[in-house]
N, C-alpha and C positions, 0 to 999 in steps of 0.2 A: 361895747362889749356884747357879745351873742355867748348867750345860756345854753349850753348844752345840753341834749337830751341824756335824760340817767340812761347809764349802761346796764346794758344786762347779758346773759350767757349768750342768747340769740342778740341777731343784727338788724337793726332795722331798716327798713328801706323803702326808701321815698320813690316812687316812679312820678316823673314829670311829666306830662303830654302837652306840649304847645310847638304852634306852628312856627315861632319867630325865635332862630336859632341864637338871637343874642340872650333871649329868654331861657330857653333849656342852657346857654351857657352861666349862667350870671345865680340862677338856683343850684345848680349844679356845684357851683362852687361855693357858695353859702351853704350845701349841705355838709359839703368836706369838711368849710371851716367849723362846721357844728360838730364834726365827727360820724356825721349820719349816711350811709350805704345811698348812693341813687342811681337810677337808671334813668335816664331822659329819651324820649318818642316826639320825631317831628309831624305823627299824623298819629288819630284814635285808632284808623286800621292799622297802622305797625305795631299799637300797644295789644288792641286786640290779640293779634295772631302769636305773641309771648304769654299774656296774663295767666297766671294761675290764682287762689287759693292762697296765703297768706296768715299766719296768725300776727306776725306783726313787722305792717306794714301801713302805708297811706298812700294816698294818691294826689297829687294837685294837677290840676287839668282846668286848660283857657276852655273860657264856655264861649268864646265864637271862634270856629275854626272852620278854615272851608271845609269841603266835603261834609265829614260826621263831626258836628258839633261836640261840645259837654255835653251838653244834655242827652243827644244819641246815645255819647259815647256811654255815661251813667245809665240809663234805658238798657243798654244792652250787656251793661256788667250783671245788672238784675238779672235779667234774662241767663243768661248761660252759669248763676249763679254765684257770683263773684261776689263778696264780702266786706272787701278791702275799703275800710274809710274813705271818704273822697273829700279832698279841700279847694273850691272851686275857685277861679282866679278870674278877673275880666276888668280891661276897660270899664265897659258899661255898667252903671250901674244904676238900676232904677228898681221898684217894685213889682215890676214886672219879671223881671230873671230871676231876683231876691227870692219873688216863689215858687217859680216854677225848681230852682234849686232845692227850696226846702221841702216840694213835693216829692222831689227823689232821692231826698232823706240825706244831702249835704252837708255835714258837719261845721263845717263852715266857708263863710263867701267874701273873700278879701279883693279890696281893689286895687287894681294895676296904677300907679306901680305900687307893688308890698311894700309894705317894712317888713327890716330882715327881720327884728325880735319878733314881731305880734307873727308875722309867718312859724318861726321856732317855736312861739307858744302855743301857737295856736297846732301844731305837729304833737308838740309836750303833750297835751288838753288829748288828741284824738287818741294818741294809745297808750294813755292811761285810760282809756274807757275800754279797751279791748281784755278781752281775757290773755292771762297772763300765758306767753309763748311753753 
């Protein structure tokens, strides 16, 4: 059973960014079945060239992708001042990513493959910390 995120007047929305097309399908549709808004990006520069500004909204994005990594990709939402929670996803997982994630303030860092719930709560968990839309 996947828990749903509480409704509210505004819509939330999940942007996906991974390189492995079974991956942006397989969240994508765990978002639908949660009832939650997504967009899904097969590179950081095609999410780049969309992003705005969000009050509620989050991100999950692979932290090894060729070209512009997560971590780039995070580095460079700072930079042009983008806001939007981020829920890092990977393979790998050692203490090494663990912090370089938490150095650019990661919300949180689950490993591939997810679980759907701890995914959904761990969505629930990011915007309820955001101000309310």
């Amino acid at each position: 059973m996947i828990v749903l995120v509480q409704q509210t007047e505004t819509a939330l929305t999940v942007y996906i960014v991974d390189d492995d097309e079974s991956v942006r399908t397989a969240l994508s549709r765990l978002m639908r079945s949660a009832g939650i808004e997504s967009r899904a990006y097969e590179s950081s520069e095609r999410f780049l060239e969309e992003v705005r500004n969000e009050s509620y909204a989050c991100i999950l994005v692979d932290m090894t992708m060729p070209r512009m990594n997560g971590m780039e990709l995070i580095a460079r939402l700072k930079e042009k001042g983008i806001n939007i929670p981020v829920i890092a996803l990977s393979a790998r997982d050692d203490d090494e990513i663990r912090q370089k994630a938490k150095d650019l303030d990661v919300r949180f860092f689950l490993r591939k493959p997810v679980d759907d719930q701890a995914l959904i709560d761990a969505i629930n968990w990011v915007v309820k910390k955001q101000p309310a839309p």
